[in-house]
C-alpha positions as CSV (number, residue, x, y, z in Angstrom):
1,X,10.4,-27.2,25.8
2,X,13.3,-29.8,26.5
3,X,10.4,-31.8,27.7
4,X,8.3,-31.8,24.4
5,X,11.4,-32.3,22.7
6,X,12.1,-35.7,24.7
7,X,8.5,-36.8,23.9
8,X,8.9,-36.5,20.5
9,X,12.2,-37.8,20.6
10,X,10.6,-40.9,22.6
11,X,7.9,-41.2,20.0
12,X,10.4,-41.4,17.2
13,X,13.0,-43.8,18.4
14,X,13.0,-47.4,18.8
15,X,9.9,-47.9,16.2
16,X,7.5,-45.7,17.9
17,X,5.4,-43.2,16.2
18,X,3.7,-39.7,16.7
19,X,0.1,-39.1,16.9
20,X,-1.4,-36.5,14.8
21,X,-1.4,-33.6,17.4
22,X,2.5,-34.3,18.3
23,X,3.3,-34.1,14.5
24,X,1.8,-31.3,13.9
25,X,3.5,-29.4,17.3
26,X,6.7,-31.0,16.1
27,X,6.5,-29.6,12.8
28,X,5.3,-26.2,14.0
29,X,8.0,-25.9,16.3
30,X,10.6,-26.8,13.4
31,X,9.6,-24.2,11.3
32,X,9.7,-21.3,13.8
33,X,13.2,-21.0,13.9
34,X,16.7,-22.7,12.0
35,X,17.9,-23.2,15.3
36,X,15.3,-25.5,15.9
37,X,16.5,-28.2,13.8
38,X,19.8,-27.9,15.2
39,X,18.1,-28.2,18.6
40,X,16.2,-31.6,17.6
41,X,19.3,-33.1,15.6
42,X,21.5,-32.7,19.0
43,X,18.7,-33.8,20.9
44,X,18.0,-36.8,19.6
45,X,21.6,-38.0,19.4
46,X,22.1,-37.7,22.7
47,X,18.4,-39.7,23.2
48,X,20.0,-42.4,20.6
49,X,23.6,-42.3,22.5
50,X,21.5,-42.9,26.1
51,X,19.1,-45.4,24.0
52,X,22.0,-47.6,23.1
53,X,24.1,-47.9,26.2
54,X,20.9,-49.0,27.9
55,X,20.2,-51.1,25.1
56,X,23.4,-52.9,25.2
57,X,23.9,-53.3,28.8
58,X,20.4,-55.3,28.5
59,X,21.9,-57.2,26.2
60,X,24.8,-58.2,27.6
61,X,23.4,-59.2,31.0
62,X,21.2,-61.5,29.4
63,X,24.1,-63.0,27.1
64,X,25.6,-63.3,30.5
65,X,23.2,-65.1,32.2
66,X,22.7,-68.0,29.0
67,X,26.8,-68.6,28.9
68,X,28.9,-70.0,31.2
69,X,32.1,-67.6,29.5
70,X,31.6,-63.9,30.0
71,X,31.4,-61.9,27.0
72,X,34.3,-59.7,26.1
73,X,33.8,-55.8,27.3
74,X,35.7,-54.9,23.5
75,X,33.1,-57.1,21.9
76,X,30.2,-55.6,23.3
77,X,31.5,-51.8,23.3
78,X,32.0,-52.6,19.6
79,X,28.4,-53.6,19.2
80,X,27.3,-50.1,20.6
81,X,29.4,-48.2,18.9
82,X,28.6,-48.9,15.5
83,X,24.7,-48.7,17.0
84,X,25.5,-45.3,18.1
85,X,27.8,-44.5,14.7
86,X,25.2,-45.8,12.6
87,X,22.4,-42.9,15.0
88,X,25.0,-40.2,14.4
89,X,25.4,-40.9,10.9
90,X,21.4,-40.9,10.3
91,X,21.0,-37.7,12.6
92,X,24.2,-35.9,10.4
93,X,22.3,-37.0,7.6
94,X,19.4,-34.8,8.4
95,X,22.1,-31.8,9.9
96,X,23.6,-31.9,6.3
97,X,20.7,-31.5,4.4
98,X,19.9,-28.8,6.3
99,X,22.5,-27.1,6.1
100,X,23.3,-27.6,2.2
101,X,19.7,-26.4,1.1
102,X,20.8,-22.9,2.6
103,X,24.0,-22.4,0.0
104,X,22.4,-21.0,-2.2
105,X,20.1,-17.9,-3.1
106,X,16.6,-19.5,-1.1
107,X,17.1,-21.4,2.4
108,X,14.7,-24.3,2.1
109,X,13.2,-26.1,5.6
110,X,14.4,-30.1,6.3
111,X,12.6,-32.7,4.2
112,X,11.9,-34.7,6.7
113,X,9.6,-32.0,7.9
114,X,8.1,-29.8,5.0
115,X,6.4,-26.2,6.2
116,X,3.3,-25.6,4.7
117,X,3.9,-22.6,2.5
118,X,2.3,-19.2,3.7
119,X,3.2,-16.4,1.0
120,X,4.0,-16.7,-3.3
121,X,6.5,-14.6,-5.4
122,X,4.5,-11.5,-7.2
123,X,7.5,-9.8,-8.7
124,X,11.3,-10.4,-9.5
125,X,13.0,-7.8,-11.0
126,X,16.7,-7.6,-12.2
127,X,17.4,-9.7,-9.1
128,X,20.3,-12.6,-8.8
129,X,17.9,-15.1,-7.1
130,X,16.9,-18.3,-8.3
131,X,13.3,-17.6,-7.6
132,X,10.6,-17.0,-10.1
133,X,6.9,-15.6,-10.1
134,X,4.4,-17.7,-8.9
135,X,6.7,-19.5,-6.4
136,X,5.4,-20.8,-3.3
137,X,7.2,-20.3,0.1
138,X,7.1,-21.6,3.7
139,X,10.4,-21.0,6.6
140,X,13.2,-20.1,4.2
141,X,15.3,-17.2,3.9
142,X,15.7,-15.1,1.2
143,X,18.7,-13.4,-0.4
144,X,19.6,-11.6,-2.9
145,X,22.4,-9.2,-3.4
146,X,20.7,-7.2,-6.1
147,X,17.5,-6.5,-8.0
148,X,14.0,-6.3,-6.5
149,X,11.8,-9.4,-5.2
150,X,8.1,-8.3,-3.9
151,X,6.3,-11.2,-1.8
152,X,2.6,-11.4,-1.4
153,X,1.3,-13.4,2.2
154,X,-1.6,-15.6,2.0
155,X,-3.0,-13.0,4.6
156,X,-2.7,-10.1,1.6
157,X,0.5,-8.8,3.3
158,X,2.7,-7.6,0.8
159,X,6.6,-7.1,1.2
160,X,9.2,-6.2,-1.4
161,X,13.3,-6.4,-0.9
162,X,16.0,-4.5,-2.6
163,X,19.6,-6.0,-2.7
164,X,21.4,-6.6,-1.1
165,X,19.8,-8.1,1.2
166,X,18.8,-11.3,3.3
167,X,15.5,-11.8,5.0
168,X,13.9,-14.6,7.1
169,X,10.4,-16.0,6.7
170,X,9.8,-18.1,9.7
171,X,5.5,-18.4,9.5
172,X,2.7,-16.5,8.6
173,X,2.9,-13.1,10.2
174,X,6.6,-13.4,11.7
175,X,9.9,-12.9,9.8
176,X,13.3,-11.8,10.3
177,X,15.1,-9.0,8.1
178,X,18.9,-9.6,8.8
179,X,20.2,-6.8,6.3
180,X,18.8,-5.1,3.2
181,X,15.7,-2.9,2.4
182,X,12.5,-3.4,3.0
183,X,8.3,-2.2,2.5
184,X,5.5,-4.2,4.0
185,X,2.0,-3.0,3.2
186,X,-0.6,-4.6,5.7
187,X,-3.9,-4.4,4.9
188,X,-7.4,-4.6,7.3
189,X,-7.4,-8.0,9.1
190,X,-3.8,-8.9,8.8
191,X,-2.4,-6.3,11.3
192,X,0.0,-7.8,13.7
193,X,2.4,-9.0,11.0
194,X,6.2,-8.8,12.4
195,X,9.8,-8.1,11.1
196,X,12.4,-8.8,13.9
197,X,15.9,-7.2,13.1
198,X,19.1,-7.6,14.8
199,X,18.2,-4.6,17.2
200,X,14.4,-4.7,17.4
201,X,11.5,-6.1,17.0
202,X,8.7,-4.2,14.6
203,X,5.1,-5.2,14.6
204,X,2.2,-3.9,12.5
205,X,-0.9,-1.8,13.9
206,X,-2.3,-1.6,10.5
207,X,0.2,0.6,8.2
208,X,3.0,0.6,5.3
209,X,6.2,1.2,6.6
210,X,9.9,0.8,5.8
211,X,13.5,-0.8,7.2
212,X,16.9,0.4,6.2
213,X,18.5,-2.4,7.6
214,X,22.5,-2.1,7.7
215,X,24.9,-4.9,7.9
216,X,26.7,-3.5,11.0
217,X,23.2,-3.7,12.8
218,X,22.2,-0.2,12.7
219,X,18.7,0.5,11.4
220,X,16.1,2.7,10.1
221,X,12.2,2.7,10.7
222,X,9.9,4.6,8.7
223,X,6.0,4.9,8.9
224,X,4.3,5.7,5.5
225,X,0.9,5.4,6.5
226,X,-1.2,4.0,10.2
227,X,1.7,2.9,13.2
228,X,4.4,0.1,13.9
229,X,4.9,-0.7,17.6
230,X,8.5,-0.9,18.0
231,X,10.4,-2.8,20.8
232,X,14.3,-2.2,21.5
233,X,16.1,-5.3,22.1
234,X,18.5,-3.4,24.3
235,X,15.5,-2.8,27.2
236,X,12.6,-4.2,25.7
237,X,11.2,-0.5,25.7
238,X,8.1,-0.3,23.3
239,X,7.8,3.2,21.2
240,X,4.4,3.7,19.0
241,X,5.8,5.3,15.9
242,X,3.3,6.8,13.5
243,X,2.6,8.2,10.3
244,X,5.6,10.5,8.6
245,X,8.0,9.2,11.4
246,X,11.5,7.9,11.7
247,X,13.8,6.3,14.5
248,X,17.0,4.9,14.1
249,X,18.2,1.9,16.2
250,X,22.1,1.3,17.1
251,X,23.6,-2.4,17.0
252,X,23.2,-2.5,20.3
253,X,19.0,-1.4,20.4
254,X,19.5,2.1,21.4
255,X,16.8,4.2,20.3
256,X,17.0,7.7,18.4
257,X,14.9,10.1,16.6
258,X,15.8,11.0,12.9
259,X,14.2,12.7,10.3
260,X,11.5,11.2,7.9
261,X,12.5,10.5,4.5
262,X,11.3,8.3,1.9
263,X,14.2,9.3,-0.6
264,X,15.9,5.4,0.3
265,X,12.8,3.8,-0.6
266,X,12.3,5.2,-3.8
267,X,13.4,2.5,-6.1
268,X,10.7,0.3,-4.3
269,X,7.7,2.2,-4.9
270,X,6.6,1.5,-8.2
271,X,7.1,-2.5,-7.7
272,X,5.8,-2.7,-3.9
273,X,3.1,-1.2,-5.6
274,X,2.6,-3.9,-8.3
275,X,3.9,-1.9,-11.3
276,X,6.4,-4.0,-12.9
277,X,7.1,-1.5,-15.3
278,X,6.7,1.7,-17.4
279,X,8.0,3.5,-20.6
280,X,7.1,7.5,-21.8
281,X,5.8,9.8,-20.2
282,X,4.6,7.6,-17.1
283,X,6.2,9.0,-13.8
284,X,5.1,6.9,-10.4
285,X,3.8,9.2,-7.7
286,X,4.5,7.0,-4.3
287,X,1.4,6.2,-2.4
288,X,3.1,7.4,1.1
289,X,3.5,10.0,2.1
290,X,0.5,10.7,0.4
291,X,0.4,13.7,-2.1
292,X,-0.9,17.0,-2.5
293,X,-4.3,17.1,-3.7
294,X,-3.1,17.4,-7.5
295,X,0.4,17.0,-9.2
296,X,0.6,19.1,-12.5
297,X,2.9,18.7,-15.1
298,X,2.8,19.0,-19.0
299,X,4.8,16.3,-19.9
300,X,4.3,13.7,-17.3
301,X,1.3,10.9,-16.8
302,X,1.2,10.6,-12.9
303,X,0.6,6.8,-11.9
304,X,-1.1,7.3,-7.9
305,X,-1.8,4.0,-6.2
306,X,-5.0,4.6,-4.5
307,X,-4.3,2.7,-1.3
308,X,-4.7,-1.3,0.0
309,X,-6.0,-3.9,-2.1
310,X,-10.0,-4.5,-1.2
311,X,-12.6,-6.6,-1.7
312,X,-15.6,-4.6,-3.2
313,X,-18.7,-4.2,-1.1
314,X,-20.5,-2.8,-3.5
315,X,-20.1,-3.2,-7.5
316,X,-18.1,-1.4,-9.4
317,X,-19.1,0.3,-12.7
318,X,-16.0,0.6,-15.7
319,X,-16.4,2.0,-18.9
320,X,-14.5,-0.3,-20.3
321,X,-13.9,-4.4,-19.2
322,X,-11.2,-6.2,-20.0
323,X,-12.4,-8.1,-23.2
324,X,-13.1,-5.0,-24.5
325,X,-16.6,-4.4,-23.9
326,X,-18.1,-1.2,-22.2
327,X,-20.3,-0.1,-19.2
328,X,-19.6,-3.4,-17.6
329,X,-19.5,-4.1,-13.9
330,X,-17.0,-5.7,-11.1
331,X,-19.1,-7.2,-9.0
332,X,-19.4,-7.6,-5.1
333,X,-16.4,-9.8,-3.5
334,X,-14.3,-9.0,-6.0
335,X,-10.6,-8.5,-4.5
336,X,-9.0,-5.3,-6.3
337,X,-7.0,-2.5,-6.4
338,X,-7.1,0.6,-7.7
339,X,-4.2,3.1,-10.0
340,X,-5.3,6.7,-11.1
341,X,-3.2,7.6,-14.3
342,X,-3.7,11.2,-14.7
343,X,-2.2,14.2,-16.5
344,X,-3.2,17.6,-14.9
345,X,-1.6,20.7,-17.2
346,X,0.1,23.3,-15.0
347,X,-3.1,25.5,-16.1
348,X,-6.1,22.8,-15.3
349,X,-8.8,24.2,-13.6
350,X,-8.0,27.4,-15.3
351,X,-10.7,29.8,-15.9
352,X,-11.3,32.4,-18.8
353,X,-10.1,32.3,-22.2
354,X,-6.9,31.6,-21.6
355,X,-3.5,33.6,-22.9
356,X,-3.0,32.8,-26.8
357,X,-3.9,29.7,-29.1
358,X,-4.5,26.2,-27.2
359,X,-1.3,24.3,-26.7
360,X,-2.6,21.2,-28.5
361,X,0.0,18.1,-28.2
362,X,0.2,14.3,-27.7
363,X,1.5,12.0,-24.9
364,X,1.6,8.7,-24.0
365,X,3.3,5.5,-23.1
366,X,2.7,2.3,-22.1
367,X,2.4,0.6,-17.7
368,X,2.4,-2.8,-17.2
369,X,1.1,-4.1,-13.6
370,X,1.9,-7.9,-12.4
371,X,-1.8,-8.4,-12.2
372,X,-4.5,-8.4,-14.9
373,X,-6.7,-5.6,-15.2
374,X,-10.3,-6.3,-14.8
375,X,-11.6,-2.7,-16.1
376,X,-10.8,1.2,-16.9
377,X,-13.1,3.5,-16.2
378,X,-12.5,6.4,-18.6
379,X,-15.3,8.7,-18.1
380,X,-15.5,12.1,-15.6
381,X,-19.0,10.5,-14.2
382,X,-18.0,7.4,-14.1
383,X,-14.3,8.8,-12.1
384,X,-16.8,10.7,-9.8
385,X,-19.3,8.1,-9.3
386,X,-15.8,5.6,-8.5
387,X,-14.2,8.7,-5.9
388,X,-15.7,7.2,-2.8
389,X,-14.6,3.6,-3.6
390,X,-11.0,4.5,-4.2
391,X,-9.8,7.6,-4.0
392,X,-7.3,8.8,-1.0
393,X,-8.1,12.3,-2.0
394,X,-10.9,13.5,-3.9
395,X,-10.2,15.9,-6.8
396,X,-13.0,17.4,-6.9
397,X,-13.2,21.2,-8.9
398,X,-11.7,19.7,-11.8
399,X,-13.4,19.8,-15.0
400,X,-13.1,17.1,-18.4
401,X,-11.3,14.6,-16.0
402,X,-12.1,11.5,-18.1
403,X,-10.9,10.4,-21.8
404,X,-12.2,12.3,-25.1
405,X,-13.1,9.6,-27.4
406,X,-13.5,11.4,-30.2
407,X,-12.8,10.4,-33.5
408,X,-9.0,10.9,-34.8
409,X,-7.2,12.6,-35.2
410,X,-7.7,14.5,-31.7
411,X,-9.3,11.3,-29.8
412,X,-7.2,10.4,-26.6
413,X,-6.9,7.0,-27.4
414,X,-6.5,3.8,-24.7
415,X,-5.2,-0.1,-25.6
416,X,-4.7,-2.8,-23.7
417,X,-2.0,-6.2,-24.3
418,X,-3.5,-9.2,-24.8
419,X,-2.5,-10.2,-21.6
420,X,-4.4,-7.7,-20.3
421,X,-1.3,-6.4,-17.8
422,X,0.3,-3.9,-19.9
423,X,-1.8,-0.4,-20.9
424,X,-1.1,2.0,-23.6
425,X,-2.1,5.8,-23.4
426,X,-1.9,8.1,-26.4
427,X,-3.6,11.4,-24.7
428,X,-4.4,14.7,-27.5
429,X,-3.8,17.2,-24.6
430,X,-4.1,20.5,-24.0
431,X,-3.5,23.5,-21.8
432,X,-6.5,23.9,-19.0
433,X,-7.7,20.2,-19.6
434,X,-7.1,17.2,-17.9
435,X,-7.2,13.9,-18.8
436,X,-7.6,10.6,-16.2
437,X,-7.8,7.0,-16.3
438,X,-8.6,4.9,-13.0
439,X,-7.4,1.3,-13.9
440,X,-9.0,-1.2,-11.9
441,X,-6.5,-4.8,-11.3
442,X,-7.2,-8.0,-10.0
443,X,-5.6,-8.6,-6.7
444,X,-7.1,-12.2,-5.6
445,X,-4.9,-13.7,-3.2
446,X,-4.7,-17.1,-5.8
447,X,-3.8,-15.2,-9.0
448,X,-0.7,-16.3,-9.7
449,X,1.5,-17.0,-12.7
């Protein structure tokens, strides 16, 4: 490496230039790492410090040879140091724009060598930082010491903070969480993505896992779904860990076993899931651990994410598209992901003619995802026909799953913003019935804000 660096040093200085292959491995080895920069700034002035006394002793033997009366040692050591003052100055130039893009909330890469950027902002919520939806990102770091920020990869790998914390992107597919809270969902074709920590190293089999990084180094790893490979910086030891499991890592990379829990990660669910928010009778179900078959209640909506964002390879019918039209189709190619709102009475599925008169009631409320939706599909043969497309576990045996779209006043009745992000339920329900709504979102990689 000390090598390359004194190429591209020796390309640099003196009015030479890099090729096209050297800039790009110059800027690729920039961005891996802050310490990088550092590296190359106090490389190249000793380069410009050797550069100059060779430079000057040239000269000076020549102005020696031309005059009869030597020149003065303090004239010419004068001459080199304001050429090697003036190479300081230009290399602290670059160290101290550096360093004063990291003050505040986002760490930005040198100018002088700009990353490409590899993942947007989906989501800020209640969070300190500067940064806003839609926001690109290359090699910065993050912090925030509150709030919620979600990040979306240009692979589809999705990762959402809580504060406080402080995390490292350094390229696609390799970060750094220093301290704070963390999910990362990886979907089919992006495994392999990495979060180092001060203790180990975690890297992605295919899965949705969890860090409880602390700031005294100590750290949690959790497994929601698939396996992480995890290597102990205190031996270099590599333990699978998979689904519904938990280790805990010491400062110094010593490895433990600890009980699973998602209870820390709760907070994160609904917005690592791209729900930015919900009012009524809307209670988020987390994806992982995944749930029993149904969840009953007679006052709650359940919102169930139904796993990774997919492209379709098949279309998908919806009983309802966005503009408001019906028995419209998503067709092949189509990136999406799929939500099941349902409401399942303590008694659905119940039998017979029931104990006493129907306990007829309305609930709603209103969910707003970060995406669009595309479609709702609203109708039990239309749920069915959608099962195998979406559905982690099939609820099959139920009966009336979709929407009654009756006329009022006992019509379930469904709206959605102008926006077409936030949804509003008002469900006529009663005891022994069920009622669901599969909401269908855009997740293309470019939809942004």
């Amino acid at each position: 490496m000390e090598r390359l660096i004194e190429q591209w040093l020796e390309g640099s200085l003196d009015g030479g230039s890099l090729d096209g292959r050297q800039q790009d491995e110059l800027a690729a080895w920039l961005k891996q790492h802050p310490q990088h920069m550092q590296q190359f700034v106090e490389a190249n002035i000793r380069q410009q410090m050797l550069f100059d006394a060779a430079r000057g002793e040239l000269v000076a033997d020549a102005v020696q040879q031309r005059a009869p009366i030597p020149v003065e040692p303090a004239r010419r050591s004068t001459v080199r140091i304001v050429a090697y003052a003036a190479s300081v100055a230009a290399c602290l130039l670059i160290a101290v724009g550096w360093f004063l893009t990291t003050k505040r909330g986002v760490q930005h890469v040198n100018q002088v060598v700009q990353a490409e950027p590899f993942s947007f902002v989906a989501m800020v919520q209640n969070s300190d930082s500067d940064l806003k939806v839609g926001h690109r990102l290359g090699a910065e770091t993050i912090q925030i010491d509150s709030g919620i920020v979600r990040l979306i990869f240009d692979d589809g790998v999705e990762v959402t903070l809580q504060g406080p914390a402080r995390y490292e992107l350094i390229a696609l597919g390799e970060t750094h969480l220093h301290s704070g809270l963390l999910t990362a969902s990886v979907p089919p074709g992006a495994e392999g993505f990495r979060v180092d920590t001060p203790s180990a190293q975690v890297v992605d089999l295919g899965t949705a896992f969890g860090i409880e990084q602390h700031a005294d180094g100590t750290s949690k790893v959790s497994v929601f779904d698939g396996e992480v490979e995890v290597v102990s910086r205190k031996d270099s030891g590599k333990r699978l860990l998979t689904e519904g499991k938990t280790i805990q890592l010491a400062a110094d990379g010593s490895v433990s076993e600890a009980e699973f829990s998602s209870q820390q990660f709760e907070k994160l669910w609904p917005a690592a899931s791209g729900i930015a928010g919900s009012t009524g009778a809307f209670e988020f179900a987390p994806q992982w651990p995944r749930m029993l078959r149904r969840l009953e209640s007679n006052t709650k909506i359940f919102v169930l994410p139904e796993g990774y964002p997919r492209e379709l390879d098949q279309p998908c019918p919806i009983d309802r598209s966005a503009d408001g039209s019906s028995e419209s189709v998503i067709p092949t190619g189509q990136r999406v992901r799929s939500f099941l709102l349902q409401f399942n009475s303590v008694d659905s599925g119940a039998r017979g003619p029931g104990n006493g008169r129907p306990n007829r009631r309305r609930i709603g409320g209103s969910i707003t995802f970060d995406r669009p939706v595309l479609g709702l599909i609203t109708k039990t043969e239309t749920l069915e026909a959608t099962d195998e497309l979406f559905s982690l576990d099939r609820a099959g045996g139920l009966f009336s799953r979709g929407l009654e779209l009756f006329p009022p006043p006992i019509a379930d009745r469904v709206s959605l913003s102008d926006d077409r992000r936030t949804l509003t339920l008002d469900l006529s329900v009663v005891n022994r019935l069920n009622d669901h709504v599969r909401v269908i979102v855009d997740a293309e990689l470019n939809a942004r804000e």
